[in-house]
C-alpha positions in Angstrom: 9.2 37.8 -32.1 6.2 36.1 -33.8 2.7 36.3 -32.2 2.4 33.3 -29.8 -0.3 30.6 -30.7 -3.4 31.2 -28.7 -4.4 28.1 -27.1 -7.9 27.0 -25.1 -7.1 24.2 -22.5 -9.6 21.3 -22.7 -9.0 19.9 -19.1 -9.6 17.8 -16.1 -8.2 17.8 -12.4 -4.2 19.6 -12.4 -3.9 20.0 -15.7 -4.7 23.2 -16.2 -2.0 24.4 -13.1 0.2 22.7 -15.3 -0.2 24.5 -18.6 -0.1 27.3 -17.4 2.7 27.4 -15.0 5.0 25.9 -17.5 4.0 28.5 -19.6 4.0 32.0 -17.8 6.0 34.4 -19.7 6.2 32.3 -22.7 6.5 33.9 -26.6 4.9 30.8 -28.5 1.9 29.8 -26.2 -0.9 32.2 -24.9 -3.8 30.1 -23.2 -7.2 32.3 -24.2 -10.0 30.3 -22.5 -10.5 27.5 -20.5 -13.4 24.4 -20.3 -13.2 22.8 -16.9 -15.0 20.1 -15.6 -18.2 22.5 -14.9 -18.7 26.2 -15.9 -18.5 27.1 -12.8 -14.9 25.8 -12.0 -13.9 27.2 -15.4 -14.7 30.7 -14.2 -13.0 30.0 -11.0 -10.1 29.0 -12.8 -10.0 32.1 -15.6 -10.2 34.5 -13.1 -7.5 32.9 -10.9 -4.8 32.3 -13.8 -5.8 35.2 -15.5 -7.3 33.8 -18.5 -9.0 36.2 -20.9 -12.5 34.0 -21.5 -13.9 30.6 -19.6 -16.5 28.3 -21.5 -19.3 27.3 -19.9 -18.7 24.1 -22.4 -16.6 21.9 -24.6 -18.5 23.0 -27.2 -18.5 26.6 -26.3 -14.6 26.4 -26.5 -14.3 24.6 -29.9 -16.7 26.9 -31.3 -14.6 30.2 -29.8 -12.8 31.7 -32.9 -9.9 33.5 -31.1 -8.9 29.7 -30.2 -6.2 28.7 -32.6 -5.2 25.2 -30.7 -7.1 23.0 -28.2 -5.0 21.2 -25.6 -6.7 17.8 -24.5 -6.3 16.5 -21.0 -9.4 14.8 -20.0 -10.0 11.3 -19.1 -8.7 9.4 -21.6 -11.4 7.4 -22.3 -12.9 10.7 -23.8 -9.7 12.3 -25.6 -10.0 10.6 -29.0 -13.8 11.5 -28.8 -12.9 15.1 -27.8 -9.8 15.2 -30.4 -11.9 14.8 -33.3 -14.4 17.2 -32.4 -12.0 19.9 -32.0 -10.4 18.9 -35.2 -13.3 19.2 -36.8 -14.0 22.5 -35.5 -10.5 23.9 -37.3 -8.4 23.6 -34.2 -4.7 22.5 -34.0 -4.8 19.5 -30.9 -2.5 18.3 -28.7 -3.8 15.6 -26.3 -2.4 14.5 -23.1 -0.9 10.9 -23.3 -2.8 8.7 -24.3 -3.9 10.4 -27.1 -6.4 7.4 -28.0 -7.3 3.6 -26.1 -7.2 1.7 -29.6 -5.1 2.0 -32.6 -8.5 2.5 -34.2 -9.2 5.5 -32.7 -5.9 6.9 -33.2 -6.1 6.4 -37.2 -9.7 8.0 -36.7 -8.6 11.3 -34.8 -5.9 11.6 -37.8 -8.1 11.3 -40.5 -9.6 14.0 -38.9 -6.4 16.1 -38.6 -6.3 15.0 -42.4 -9.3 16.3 -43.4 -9.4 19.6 -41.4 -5.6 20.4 -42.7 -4.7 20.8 -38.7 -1.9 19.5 -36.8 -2.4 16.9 -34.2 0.4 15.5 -31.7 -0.1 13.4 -28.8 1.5 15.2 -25.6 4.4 12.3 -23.9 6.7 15.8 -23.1 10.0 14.0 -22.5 10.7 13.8 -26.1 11.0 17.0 -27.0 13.4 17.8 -24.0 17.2 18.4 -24.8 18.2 15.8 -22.1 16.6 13.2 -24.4 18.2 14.4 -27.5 21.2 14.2 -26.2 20.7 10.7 -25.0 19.5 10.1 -28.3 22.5 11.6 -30.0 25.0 9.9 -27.8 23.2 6.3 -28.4 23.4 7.5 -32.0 27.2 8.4 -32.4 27.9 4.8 -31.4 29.4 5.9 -28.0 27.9 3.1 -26.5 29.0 0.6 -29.2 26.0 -1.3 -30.8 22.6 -1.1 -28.8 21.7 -4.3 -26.7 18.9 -3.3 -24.3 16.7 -0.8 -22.7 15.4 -0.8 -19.6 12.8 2.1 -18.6 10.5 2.2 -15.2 7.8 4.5 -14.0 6.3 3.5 -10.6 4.1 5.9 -8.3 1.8 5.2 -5.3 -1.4 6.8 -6.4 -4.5 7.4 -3.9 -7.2 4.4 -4.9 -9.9 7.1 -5.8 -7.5 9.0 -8.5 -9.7 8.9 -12.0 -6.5 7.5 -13.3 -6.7 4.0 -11.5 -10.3 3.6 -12.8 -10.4 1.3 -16.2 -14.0 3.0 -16.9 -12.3 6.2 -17.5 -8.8 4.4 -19.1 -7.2 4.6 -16.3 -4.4 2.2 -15.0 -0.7 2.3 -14.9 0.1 1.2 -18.7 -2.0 3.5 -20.4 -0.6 6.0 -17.9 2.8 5.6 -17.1 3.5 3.3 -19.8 2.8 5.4 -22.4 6.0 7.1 -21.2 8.3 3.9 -21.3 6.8 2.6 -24.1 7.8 5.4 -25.9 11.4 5.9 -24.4 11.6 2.1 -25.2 10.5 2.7 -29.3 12.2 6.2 -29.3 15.5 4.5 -28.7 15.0 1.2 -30.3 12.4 1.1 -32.7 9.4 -1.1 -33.6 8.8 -3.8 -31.8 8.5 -7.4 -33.1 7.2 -9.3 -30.0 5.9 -8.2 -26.8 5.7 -10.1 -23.5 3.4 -9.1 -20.1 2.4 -9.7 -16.9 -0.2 -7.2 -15.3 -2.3 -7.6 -12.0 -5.5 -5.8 -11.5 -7.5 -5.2 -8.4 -10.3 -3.3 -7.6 -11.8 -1.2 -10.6 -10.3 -3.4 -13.2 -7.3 -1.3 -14.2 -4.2 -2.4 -14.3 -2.5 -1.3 -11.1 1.2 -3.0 -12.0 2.5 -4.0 -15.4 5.8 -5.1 -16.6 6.6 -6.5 -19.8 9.5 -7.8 -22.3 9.8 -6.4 -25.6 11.8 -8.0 -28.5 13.1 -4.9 -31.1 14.7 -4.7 -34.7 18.3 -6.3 -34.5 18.1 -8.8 -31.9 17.9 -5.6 -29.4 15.9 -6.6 -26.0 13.8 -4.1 -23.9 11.9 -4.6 -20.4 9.7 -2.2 -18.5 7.8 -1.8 -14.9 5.1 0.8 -14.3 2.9 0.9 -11.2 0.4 3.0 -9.3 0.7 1.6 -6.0 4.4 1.3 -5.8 7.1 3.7 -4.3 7.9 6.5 -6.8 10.9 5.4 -9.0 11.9 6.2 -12.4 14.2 4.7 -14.8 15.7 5.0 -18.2 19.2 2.5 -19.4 20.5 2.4 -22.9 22.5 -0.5 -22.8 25.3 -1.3 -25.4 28.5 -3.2 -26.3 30.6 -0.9 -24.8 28.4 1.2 -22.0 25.4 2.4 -21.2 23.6 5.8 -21.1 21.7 6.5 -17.9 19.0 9.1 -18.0 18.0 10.5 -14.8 14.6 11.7 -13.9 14.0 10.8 -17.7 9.9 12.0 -17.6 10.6 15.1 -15.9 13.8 15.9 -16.8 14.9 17.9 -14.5 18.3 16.3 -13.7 21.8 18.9 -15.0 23.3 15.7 -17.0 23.0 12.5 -18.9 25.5 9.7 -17.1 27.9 8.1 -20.2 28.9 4.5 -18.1 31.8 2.5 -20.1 33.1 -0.6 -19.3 36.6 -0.2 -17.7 39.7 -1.6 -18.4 40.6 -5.5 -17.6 40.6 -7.4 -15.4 37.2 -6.7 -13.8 36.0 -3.8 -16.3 34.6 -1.9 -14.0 32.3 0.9 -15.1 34.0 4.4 -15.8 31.7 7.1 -15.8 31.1 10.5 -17.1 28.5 13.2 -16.5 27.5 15.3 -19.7 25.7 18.4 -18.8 22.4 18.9 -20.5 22.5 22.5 -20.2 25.9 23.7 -20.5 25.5 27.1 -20.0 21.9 27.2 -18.5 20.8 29.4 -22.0 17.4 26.5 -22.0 16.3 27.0 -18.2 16.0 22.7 -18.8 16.1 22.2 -15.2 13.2 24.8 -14.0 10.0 23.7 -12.6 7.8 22.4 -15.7 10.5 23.1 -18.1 9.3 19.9 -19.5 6.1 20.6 -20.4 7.2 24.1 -21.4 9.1 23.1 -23.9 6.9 20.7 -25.5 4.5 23.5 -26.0 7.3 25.9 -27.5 7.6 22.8 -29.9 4.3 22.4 -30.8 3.7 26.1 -31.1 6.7 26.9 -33.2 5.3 24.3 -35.5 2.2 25.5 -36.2 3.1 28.9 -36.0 5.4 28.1 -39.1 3.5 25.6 -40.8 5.9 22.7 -40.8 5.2 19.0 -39.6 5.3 18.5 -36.4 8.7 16.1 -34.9 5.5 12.9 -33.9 2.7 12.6 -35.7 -0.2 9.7 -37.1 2.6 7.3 -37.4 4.2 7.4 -33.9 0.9 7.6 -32.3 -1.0 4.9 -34.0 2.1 2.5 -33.4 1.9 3.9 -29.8 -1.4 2.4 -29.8 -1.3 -0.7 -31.5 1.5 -1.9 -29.2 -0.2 -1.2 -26.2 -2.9 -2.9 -27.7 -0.2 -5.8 -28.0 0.9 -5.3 -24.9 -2.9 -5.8 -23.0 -3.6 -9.2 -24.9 -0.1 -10.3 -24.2 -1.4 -9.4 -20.3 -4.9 -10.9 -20.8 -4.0 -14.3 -22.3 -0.5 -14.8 -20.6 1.6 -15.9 -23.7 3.5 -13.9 -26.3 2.1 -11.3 -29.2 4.0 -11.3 -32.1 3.2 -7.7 -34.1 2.0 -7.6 -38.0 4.8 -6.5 -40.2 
């Protein structure tokens, strides 16, 4: 077994709870230090989870040389900011969705990676997840015929005060739980052309409900709903010419199979369904608590453990970001946005 990657965790709030539950016992990821929101709750936390060091800064962290890789969960407003810095310092990054507020920034935190020779990924965990690839690969065998529409929803009743519903910070429910729909939505379909969106904001100026049409490559059509003050509902339909693949619990993943829906015989063509287990013969442990999120680390790990690219990189995350960006002015000015070529 190779030496895991060690990793310092960057973090605000639950993050770090996350990590490291997902990652207890794990042979690629071994989390050496922590920076929490003050040194104080970083010692707290290093001496609860067991963590070998805790930084009484950022900067103390980034400048730690036992620290191989630097996973960013802060307010987002701050994670292209912090990104960079680590980059700069020689650290591999992976930054929690989003990984930047402008397609700017995004371009700036890889020039960064560029220049520093370090990988960089932004962190939207459902993709690396073997219940998405094999939605993918059934969409891609043509079992659903040609590829109409996607549908995708993400929808949560947050308390008012969460740091997420604050724009200051980036906050709101696009830039939260549309960066998971949005990129289900261009994982499945490609780049969009044309985006269409209606958001409404209350108090703090973030975005508390947005939905939006999206017109992709070959006349596909895709529509979305995220919200923070709506009853907790997720959603993920690849619709084609001949059925549909329904993905359930598609950001958490923690459902046993992918649902394969074809149109029946005549005269009604009623849907005929099939379940396809994810995990055959439970070898992956897909469906454990924060499976998800491990798994994304044993990706990123394995990747810079062997040197190769990783699977999403400066051109996913940029084109993340400039659609979003696409996506807010559609919002803002209440017409269409066409995309540049």
């Amino acid at each position: 077994m190779s030496t895991p990657v060690r990793w310092g965790l960057l973090v605000t709030g639950g993050y770090a709870d996350v990590a490291m539950r997902a990652n207890a016992g794990s042979g690629t990821t071994e989390f050496v230090s922590v920076a929490h929101d003050s040194a104080a709750q970083a010692a707290e936390y290093a001496k609860t989870a067991g963590i070998a060091r805790a930084a009484a800064s950022r900067e103390e962290l980034l400048a730690d040389p036992e620290v191989e890789a630097v996973f960013i969960a802060l307010h987002p407003v701050d994670h292209a900011e912090w990104a960079v810095r680590a980059l700069e310092a020689g650290k591999h990054v992976m930054v929690e969705k989003p990984l930047a507020l402008t397609a700017a920034d995004a371009e700036r935190v890889f020039d960064a990676a560029d220049a520093a020779r370090r990988q960089c990924v932004e962190g939207v965990m459902f993709r690396h997840h073997p219940q998405t690839l094999l939605a993918k690969k059934l969409v891609e065998e043509g079992r659903i015929g040609e590829l109409r529409y996607i549908y995708a929803a993400c929808t949560a009743s947050l308390p008012p005060d969460y740091f997420r519903r604050d724009r200051a910070l980036g906050g709101g429910a696009m830039l939260d739980l549309g960066a998971f729909t949005l990129a289900a939505i261009r994982l499945f379909g490609g780049t969009p052309e044309r985006v269409y969106a209606e958001e409404v904001r209350r108090g703090g100026g973030a975005d508390h409900n947005f939905a939006a049409t999206l017109r992709l490559p070959n006349d596909v059509l895709a529509q979305f709903e995220v919200g923070q003050e709506v009853a907790r509902g997720d959603a993920l339909h690849i619709v084609g010419t001949l059925g549909r693949v329904i993905v359930p619990d598609p950001w958490f993943c923690r459902a046993e199979s992918v649902e394969l829906s074809m149109q029946g015989p005549p005269p009604h063509g009623d849907p005929v369904s099939e379940h396809i287990p994810v995990d055959p013969d439970g070898s992956l442990g897909t469906t454990a608590p924060y499976a998800v999120s491990r798994l994304q680390f044993d990706a990123v790990s394995g990747a810079i453990a062997a040197g190769t690219e990783l699977p999403f990189g400066r051109a996913d995350a940029v084109e993340q970001a400039r659609v979003t960006e696409a996506l807010f002015a559609s919002g803002a000015e209440g017409k269409a946005v066409t995309l540049p070529k």
